[in-house]
C-alpha atoms as one frame of an Amber mdcrd trajectory, in Angstrom:
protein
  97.075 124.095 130.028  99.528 123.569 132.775 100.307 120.033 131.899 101.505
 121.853 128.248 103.543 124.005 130.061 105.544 121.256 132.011 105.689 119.375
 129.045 107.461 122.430 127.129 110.435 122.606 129.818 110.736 118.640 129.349
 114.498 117.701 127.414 112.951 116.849 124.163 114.055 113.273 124.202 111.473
 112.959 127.181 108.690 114.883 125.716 108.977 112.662 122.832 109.243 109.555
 124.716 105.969 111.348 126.778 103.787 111.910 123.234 105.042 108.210 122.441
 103.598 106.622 125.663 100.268 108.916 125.132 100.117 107.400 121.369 100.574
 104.442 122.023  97.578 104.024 125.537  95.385 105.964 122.448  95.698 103.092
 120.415  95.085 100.685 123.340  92.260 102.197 123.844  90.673 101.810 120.277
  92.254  98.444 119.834  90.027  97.658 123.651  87.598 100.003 123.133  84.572
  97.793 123.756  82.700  94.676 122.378  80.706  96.460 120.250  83.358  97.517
 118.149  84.922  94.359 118.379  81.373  92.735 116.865  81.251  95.405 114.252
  84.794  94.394 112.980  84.364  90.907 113.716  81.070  91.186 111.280  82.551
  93.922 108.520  85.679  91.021 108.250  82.845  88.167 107.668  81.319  90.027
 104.791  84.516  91.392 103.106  86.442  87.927 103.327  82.991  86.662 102.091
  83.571  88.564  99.015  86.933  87.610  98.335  85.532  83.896  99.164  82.762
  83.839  97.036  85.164  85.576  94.022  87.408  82.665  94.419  84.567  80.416
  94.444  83.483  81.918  90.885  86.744  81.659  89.459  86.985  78.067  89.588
  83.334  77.441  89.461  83.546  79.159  85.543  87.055  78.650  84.827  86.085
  77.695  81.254  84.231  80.982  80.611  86.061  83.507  82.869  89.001  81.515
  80.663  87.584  82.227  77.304  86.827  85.881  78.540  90.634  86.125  79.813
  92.152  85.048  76.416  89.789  87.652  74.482  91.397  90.646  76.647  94.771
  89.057  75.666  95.479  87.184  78.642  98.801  85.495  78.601  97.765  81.412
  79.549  94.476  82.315  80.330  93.010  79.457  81.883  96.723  79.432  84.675
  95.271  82.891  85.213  91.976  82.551  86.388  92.811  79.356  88.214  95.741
  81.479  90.024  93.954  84.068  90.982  91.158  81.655  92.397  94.122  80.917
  94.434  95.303  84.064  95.539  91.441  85.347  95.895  91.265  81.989  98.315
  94.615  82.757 100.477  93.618  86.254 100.374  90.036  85.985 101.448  90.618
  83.477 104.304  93.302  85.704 105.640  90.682  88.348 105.688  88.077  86.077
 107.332  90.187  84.781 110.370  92.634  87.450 110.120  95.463  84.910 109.605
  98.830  87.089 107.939  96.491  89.544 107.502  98.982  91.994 105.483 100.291
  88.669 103.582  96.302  88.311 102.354  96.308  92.569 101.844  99.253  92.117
  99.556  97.910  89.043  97.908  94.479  91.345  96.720  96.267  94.235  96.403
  98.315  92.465  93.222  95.270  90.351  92.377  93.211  93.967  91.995  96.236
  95.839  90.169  96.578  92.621  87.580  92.929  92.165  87.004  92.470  95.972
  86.547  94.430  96.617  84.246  94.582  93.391  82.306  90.689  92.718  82.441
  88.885  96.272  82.953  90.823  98.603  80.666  87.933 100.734  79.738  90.089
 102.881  77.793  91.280 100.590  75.419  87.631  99.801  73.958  85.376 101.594
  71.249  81.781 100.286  72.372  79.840 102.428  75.298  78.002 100.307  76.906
  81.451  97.921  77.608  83.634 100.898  78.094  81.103 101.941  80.788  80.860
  98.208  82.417  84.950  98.127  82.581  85.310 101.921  83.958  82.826 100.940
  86.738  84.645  97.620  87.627  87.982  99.543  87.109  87.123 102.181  89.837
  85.300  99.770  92.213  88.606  97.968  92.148  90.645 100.805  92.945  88.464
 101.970  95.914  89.064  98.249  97.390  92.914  98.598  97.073  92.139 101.850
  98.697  90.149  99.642 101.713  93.083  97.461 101.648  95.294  99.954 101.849
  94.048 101.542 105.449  93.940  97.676 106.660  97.132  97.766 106.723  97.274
 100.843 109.527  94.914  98.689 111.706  97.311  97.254 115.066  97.645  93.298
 114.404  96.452  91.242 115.686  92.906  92.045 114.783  90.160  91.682 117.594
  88.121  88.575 117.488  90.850  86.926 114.943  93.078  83.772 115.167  96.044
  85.950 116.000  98.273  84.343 113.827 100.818  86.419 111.844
């Protein structure tokens, strides 16, 4: 209570500079705030840049089908689209992984998500239920990961137990 008061008859420039320094040993703190957490991101990053991995992996693993699939929701050069975003879902899912230009690899799956969604799982441009339904659950499962990706932006670089780089 009586630090509050001191603080109050500070020149605002210093309080400010004060609240900054506090902020900033806060998020020192949580960025050193114990092995544990460090293993739990360390293991979280493994299976999420897994995904993005293993989604690269299926792209050019079934580039003829995911191709065929591409050109029948009107894909413009469908088989350059799958194969690019194999790319993208590579670059981006390695940069998860070893946290390498980590928001270089957020923006790369951010567009990758936006494209695909909209291009691939527009639910509301289709008559039959049982797609419609299929496409509205891929739609909003891609949404809540640009959400994810979103908040990995906030998180201080570089990431614990990562390369470092970028």
């Amino acid at each position: 209570m009586a630090g509050t008061a001191i603080l109050l008859l500070l020149p605002r420039k210093l309080r400010e500079l004060r609240i900054m320094s506090a902020e900033r040993v806060i998020i020192q703190k949580r960025r050193t705030g114990g092995a544990e957490m460090n293993i739990a991101f360390l293991v979280g990053r493994i299976i999420f840049g897994g995904y993005w991995l293993m989604a690269s992996f299926n792209h050019f693993k079934n580039l003829n089908y995911m191709s065929e699939y591409a050109k029948a929701r009107a894909t413009p050069s469908p088989k350059l689209a799958v194969a690019g975003t194999g790319v993208i879902l590579l670059l981006g899912g390695l940069s998860m992984l070893l946290g390498v230009y980590p928001a270089v690899g957020i923006i790369l799956l951010v567009v990758f998500l936006l494209g695909v969604s909209f291009q691939i799982h527009s639910f509301w441009k289709l008559d039959d239920a049982q797609m419609k339904q299929i496409d509205m659950i891929n739609f909003t499962k891609n949404m809540a990961l640009v959400g994810a990706l979103l908040m990995f932006l906030l998180l201080p670089r570089p990431w614990p137990m990562s390369l470092g780089i970028g």
